[in-house]
Steps between C-alpha positions, in 0.01 A plus 500: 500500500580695794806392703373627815279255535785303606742499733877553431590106632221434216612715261855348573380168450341638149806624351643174619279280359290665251703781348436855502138582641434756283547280181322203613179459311252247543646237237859589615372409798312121440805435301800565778257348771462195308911422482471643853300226581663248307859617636421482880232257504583285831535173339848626311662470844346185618842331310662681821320258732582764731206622761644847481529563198162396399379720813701765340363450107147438618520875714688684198216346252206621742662818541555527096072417477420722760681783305327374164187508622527882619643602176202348305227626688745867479463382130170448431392776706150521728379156531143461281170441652425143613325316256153649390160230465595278246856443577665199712401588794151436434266214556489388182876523418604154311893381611706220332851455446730173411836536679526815698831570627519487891860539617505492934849595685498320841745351796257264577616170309208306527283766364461332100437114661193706718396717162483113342334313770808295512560259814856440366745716410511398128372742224541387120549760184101537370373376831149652594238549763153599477415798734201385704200578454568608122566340168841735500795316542889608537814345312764496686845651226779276625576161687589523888626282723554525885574822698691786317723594723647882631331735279167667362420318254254600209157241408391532138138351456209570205152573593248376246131545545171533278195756514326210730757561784441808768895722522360567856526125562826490328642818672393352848652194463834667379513751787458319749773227417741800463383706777816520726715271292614672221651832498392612124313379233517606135151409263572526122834722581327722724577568886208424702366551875496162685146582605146381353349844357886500271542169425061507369569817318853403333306190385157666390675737339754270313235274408212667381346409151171735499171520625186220526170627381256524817249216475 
């Protein structure tokens, strides 16, 4: 890995966080950015109740994906061609998945009532919704109650859906409920763009079980 593709503050933050970057292989790698993620993870600080700290934990962790997600791509080297015919990006692609991780970082304390079609502000532990339009339907991963109050906080919901149901449906419905309301969103522990082509490729791509013979 060359180190000039980065810039001293990066490599900086490296040798901070990941060790030396000249011994950091790609399973060296997964395995510090997992306890990474598990050590600085925003909701650690949320005992703090504290709207600067969490401001504070929720830039450091950002900062700490940000750098991740350079080193892997320095990692992995030259991205590979998109998908050839056949793949899941094709008409005939077949998606399904029972309880996708979706976790969504936000200041906007409404935002899991809206994502659950709730008038009230009263969400149960197992609670779920059925995205319109779809047979998919999202669980919501713990009970709330009222307005959280001085921090980001962090919404953990599971996606299930079955070869009948269309992503692009499900991806349209998603981005536009978090389309200037939350400020990152994490599918099946990866960092995604809060816009539609992401969120319907993260999905697709996460989901796909093979191809339907043409008719």
């Amino acid at each position: 890995m060359n180190p000039q593709h980065f810039t001293p503050k990066e490599r900086e933050d490296i040798s901070k966080y990941f060790g030396e970057l000249a011994a950091l292989t790609s399973e060296s790698f997964k395995k510090i950015k997992k306890q990474l993620q598990a050590k600085y993870h925003p909701d650690n600080f949320e005992k703090f109740a504290d709207e600067t700290v969490q401001e504070m934990a929720t830039e450091r962790f950002q900062q700490i994906e940000k750098l991740a997600e350079k080193l892997q791509k320095a990692l992995d080297g030259p991205p590979t061609p998109a998908p050839a015919a056949g793949g899941y990006d094709t008409e005939f692609a077949l998606f399904a998945f029972d309880k996708m991780k979706i976790e969504i970082m936000t200041r906007h304390k409404d935002l899991k009532y809206h994502l659950f079609g709730s008038r009230y502000r009263w969400l149960a532990y197992g609670e779920s919704f059925k995205i319109p339009g779809t047979k998919a339907k999202i669980i919501t991963d713990e009970s709330y109650k009222g307005q959280s109050m001085g921090y980001i906080e962090t919404v953990r919901i599971y996606l299930s859906f079955g070869k009948e149901d269309e992503v692009t449906a499900i991806a349209t419905w998603l981005f536009e409920k978090l389309e200037g309301n939350a400020s990152m969103l994490i599918i099946e522990g990866k960092k995604t763009k809060i816009n539609f082509q992401d969120i319907s490729h993260a999905i697709k791509k996460t989901a796909f079980i093979g191809i339907e013979a043409p008719k």
